[in-house]
NURO-937399 format. One record per residue (C-alpha): residue number from 0; residue in one letter; x, y, z. Coordinates in nm, 3 decimals, m for minus. Layout:
N
{pt NUM, 'A', {X, Y, Z}};
...
REM end
This chain:
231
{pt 0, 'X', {m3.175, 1.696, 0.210}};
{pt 1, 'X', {m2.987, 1.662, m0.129}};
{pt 2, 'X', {m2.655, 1.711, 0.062}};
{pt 3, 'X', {m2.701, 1.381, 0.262}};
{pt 4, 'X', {m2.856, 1.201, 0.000}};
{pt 5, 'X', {m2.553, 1.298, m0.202}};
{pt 6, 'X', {m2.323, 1.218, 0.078}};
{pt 7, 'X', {m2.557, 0.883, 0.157}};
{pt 8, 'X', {m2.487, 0.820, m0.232}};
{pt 9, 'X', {m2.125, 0.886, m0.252}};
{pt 10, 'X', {m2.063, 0.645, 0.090}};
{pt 11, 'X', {m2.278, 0.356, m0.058}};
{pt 12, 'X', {m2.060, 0.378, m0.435}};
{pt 13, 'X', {m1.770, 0.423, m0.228}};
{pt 14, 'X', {m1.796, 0.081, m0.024}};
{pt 15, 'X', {m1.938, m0.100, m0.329}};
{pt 16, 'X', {m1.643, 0.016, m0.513}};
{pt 17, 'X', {m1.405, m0.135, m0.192}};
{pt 18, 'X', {m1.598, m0.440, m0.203}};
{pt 19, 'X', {m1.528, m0.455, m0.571}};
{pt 20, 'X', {m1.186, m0.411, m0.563}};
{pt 21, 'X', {m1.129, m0.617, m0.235}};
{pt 22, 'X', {m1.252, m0.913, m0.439}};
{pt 23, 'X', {m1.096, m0.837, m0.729}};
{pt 24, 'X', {m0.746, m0.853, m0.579}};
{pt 25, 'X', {m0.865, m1.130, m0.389}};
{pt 26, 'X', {m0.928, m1.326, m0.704}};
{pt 27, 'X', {m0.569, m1.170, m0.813}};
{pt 28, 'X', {m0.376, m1.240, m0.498}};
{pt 29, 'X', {m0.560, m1.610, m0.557}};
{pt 30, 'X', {m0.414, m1.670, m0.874}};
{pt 31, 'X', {m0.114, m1.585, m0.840}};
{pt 32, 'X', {m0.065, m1.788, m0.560}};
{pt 33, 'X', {m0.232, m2.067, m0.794}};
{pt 34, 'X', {0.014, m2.006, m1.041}};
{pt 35, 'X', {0.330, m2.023, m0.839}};
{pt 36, 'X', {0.234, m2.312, m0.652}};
{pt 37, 'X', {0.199, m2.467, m0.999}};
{pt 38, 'X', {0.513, m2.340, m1.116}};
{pt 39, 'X', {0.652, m2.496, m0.770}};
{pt 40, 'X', {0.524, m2.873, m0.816}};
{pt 41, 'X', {0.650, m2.860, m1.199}};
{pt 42, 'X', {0.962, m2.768, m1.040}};
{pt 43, 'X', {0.995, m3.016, m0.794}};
{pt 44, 'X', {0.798, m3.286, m1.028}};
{pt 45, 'X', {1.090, m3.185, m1.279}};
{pt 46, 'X', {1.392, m3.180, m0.987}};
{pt 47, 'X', {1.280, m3.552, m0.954}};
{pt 48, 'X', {1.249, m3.668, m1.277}};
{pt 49, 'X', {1.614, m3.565, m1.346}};
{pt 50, 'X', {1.772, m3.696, m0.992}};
{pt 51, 'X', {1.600, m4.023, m1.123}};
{pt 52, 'X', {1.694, m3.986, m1.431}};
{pt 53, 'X', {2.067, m3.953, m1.307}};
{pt 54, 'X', {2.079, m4.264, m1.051}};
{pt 55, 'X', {1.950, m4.477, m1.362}};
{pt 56, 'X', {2.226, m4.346, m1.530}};
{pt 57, 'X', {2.504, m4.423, m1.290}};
{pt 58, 'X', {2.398, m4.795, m1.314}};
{pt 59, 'X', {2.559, m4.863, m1.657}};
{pt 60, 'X', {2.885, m4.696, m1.605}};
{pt 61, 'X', {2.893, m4.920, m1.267}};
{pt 62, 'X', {2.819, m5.264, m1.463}};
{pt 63, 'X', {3.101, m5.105, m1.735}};
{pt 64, 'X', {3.339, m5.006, m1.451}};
{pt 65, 'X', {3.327, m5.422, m1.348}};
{pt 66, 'X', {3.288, m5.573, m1.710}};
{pt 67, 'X', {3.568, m5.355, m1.887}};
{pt 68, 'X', {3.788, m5.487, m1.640}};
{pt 69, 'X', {3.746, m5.817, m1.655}};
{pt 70, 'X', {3.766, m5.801, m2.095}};
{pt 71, 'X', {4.090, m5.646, m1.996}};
{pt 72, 'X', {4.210, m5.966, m1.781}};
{pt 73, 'X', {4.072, m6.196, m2.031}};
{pt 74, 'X', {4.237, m6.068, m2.384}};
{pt 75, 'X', {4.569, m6.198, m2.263}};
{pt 76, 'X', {4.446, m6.543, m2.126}};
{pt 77, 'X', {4.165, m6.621, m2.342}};
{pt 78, 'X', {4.081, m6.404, m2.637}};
{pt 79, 'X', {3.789, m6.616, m2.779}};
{pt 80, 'X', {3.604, m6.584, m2.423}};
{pt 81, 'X', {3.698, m6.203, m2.428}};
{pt 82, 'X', {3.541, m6.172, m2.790}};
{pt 83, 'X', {3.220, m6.356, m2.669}};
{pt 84, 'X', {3.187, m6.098, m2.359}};
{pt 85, 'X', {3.230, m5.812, m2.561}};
{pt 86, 'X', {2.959, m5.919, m2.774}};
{pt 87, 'X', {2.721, m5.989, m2.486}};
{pt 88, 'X', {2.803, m5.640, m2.346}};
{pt 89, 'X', {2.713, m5.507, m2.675}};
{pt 90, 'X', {2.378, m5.648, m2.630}};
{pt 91, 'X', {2.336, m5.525, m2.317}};
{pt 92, 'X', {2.405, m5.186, m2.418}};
{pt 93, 'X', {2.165, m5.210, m2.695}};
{pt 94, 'X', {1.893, m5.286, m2.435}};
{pt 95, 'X', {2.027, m5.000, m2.225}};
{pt 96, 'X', {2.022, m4.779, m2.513}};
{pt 97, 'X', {1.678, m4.822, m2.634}};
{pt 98, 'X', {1.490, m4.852, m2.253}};
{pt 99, 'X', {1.764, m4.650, m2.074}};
{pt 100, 'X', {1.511, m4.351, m2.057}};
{pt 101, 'X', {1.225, m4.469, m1.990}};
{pt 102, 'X', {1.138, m4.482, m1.605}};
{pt 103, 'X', {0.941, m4.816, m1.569}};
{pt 104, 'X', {0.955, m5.105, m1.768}};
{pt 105, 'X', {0.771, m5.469, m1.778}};
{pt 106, 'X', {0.937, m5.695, m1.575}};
{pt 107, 'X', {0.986, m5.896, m1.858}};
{pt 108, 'X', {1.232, m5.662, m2.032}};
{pt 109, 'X', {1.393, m5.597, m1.684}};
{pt 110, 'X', {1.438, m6.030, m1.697}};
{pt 111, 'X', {1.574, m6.012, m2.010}};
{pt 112, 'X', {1.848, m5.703, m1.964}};
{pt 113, 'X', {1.936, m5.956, m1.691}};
{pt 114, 'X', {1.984, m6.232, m1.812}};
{pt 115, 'X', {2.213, m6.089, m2.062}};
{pt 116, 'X', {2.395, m5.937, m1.815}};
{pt 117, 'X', {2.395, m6.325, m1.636}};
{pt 118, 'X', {2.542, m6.420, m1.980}};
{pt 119, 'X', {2.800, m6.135, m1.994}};
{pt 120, 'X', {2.898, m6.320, m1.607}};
{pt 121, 'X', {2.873, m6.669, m1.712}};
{pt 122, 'X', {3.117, m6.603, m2.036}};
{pt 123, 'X', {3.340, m6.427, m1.745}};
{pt 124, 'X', {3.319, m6.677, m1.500}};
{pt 125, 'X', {3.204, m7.002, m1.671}};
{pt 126, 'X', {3.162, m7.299, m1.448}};
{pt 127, 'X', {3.244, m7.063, m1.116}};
{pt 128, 'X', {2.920, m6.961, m1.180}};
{pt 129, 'X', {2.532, m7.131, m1.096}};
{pt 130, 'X', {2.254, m6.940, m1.121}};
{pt 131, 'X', {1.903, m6.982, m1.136}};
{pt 132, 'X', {1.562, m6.765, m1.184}};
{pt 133, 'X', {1.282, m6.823, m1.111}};
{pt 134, 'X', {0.943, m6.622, m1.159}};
{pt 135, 'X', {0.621, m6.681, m1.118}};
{pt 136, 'X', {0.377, m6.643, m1.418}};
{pt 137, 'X', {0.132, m6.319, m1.452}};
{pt 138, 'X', {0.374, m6.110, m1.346}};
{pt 139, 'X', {0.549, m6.055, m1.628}};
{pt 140, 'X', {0.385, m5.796, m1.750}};
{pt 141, 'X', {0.398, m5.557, m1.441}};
{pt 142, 'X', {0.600, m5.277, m1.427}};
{pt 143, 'X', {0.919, m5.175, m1.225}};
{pt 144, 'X', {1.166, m4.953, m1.249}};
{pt 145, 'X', {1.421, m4.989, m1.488}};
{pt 146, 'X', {1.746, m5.083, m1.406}};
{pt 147, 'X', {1.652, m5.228, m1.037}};
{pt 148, 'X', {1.746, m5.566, m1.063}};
{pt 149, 'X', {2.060, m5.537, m1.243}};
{pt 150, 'X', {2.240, m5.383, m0.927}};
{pt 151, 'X', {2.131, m5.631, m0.694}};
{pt 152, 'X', {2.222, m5.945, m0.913}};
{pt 153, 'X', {2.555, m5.751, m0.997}};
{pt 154, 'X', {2.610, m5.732, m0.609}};
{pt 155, 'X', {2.533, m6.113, m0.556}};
{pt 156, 'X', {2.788, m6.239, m0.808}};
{pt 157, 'X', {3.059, m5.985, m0.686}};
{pt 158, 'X', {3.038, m6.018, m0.345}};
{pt 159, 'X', {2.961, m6.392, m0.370}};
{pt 160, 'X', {3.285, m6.467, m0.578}};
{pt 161, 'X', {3.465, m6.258, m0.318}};
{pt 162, 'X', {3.390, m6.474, m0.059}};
{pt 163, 'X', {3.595, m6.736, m0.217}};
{pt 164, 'X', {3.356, m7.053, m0.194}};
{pt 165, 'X', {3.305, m7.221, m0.524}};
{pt 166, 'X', {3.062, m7.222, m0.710}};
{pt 167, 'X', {2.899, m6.926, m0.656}};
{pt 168, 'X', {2.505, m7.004, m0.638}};
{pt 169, 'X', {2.271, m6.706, m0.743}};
{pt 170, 'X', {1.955, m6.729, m0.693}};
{pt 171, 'X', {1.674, m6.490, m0.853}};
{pt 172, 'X', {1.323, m6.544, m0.771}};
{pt 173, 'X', {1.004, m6.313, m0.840}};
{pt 174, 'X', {0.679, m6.354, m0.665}};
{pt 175, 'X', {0.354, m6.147, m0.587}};
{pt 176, 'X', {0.169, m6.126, m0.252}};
{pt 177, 'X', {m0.122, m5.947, m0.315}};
{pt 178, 'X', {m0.027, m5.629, m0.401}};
{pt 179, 'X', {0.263, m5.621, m0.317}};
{pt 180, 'X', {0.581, m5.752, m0.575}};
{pt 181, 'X', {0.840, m5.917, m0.436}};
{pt 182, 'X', {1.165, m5.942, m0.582}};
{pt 183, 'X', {1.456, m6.232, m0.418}};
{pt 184, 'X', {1.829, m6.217, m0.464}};
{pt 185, 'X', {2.062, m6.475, m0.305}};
{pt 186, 'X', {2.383, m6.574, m0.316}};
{pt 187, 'X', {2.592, m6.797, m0.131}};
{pt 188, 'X', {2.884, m6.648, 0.089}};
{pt 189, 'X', {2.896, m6.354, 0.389}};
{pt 190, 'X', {2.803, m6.060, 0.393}};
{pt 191, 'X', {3.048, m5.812, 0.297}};
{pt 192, 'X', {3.125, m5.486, 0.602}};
{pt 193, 'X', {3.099, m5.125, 0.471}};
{pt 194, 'X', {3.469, m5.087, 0.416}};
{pt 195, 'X', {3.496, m5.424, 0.174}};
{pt 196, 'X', {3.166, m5.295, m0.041}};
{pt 197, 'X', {3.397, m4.944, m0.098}};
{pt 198, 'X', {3.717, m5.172, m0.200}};
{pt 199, 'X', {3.874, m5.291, m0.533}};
{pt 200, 'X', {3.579, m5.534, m0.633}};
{pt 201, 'X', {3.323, m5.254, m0.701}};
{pt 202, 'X', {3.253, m4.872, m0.698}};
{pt 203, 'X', {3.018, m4.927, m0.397}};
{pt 204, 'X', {2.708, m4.770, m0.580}};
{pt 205, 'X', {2.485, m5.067, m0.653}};
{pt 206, 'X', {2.263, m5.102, m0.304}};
{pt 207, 'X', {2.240, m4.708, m0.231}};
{pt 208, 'X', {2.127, m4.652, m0.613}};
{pt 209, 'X', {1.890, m4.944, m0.556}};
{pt 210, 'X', {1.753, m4.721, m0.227}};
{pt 211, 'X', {1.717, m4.453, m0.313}};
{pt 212, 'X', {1.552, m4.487, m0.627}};
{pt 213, 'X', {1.276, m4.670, m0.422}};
{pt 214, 'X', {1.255, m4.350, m0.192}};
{pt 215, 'X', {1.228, m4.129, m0.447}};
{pt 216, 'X', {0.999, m4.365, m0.658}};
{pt 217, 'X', {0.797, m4.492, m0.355}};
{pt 218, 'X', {0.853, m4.350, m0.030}};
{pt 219, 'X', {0.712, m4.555, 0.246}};
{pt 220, 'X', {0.541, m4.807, m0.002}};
{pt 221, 'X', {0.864, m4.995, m0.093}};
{pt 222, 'X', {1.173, m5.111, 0.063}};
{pt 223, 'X', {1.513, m5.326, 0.022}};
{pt 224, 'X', {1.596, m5.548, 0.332}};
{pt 225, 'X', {1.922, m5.729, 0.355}};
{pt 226, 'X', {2.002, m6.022, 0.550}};
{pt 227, 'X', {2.220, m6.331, 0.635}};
{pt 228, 'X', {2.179, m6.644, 0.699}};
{pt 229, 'X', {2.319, m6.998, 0.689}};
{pt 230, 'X', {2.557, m6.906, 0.408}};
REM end
């Protein structure tokens, strides 16, 4: 009859128009989850970017905290040598100033911020002081993160000096297995406990920086080992 047609009519238009709007809020609900799982990542991605922004940025107050120190000592006792350090720092901060920001570098630049800083050390330290570095060709132009090597060198001439066996010997030395970089840093002297790392030589920040920027960089794919042995 025309009633149950009618009523056959209305049921069918009825769970067509359910179906329609199930998947239409389906799409919805899909999207918005989308979009705030989006807006999540960037947050996180962003959260990152700034806690690695801010350990690269502790690194340079560190190597100031040491070298303004030792200008200090040295404008009473020798203000020619204090006049050549300031004038390495300023290139160091030059360097710092213009690749500060930027999150990876070539390893060549890294080298170089270095080796100023070795220069800022040997105008500091003069003949207490032997280093050498070593590096092994093509891999100059791969990147690392910059402001890594600083810390660790900064650590081997501290801690080395502290020991109190002269000259200090500091040794750099980069190589590449496969696909994996490998970065060397030795000094000669013993390794300093927790409590001496946290005393007047230093601010204690240089190795945990180093760390944790690889976690946060790298997770499992990276890692800094210590160890002594035979001086």
């Amino acid at each position: 009859t025309n009633r149950m047609l009618f009523a056959r009519s209305a049921l069918d238009y009825a769970v067509t128009l359910l179906g329609w709007s199930g998947l239409y809020f389906g799409i919805k609900h899909a999207r918005a989850w989308q979009d705030e799982r989006e807006r999540a990542l960037k947050a996180a991605t962003l959260a990152q970017e700034a806690r690695l922004a801010s350990l690269r940025h502790q690194v340079r107050p560190h190597f100031l905290f040491n070298a303004l120190t030792s200008v200090r000592a040295l404008i009473g006792e020798d203000p020619a040598r204090a006049r050549r350090m300031v004038t390495e720092m300023a290139d160091f901060l030059r360097f710092s100033l213009q690749k500060g920001d930027s999150p990876h570098v070539p390893l060549e630049e890294e080298l170089a911020m270095v080796r100023n800083y070795l220069s800022i050390e040997s105008v500091r330290f003069e003949e207490k002081l032997d280093v050498q570095v070593s590096v092994m060709p093509g891999t100059e132009r791969l990147s690392v993160p910059a402001f890594l090597i600083q810390p660790l060198v900064d650590n081997a001439v501290k801690h080395g000096l502290a020991s109190g066996k002269l000259p200090v010997r500091v040794r750099l030395g980069v190589t590449r297995e496969q696909d994996v970089l490998r970065i060397l840093v030795e000094n000669t002297g013993v390794w300093a406990p927790p409590a001496r790392e946290m005393g007047p030589e230093g601010t204690g920040t240089g190795l945990r920086n180093v760390r944790e920027r690889l976690a946060q960089l790298y997770a499992e794919r990276a890692r800094l080992e210590t160890s002594e042995e035979e001086g």
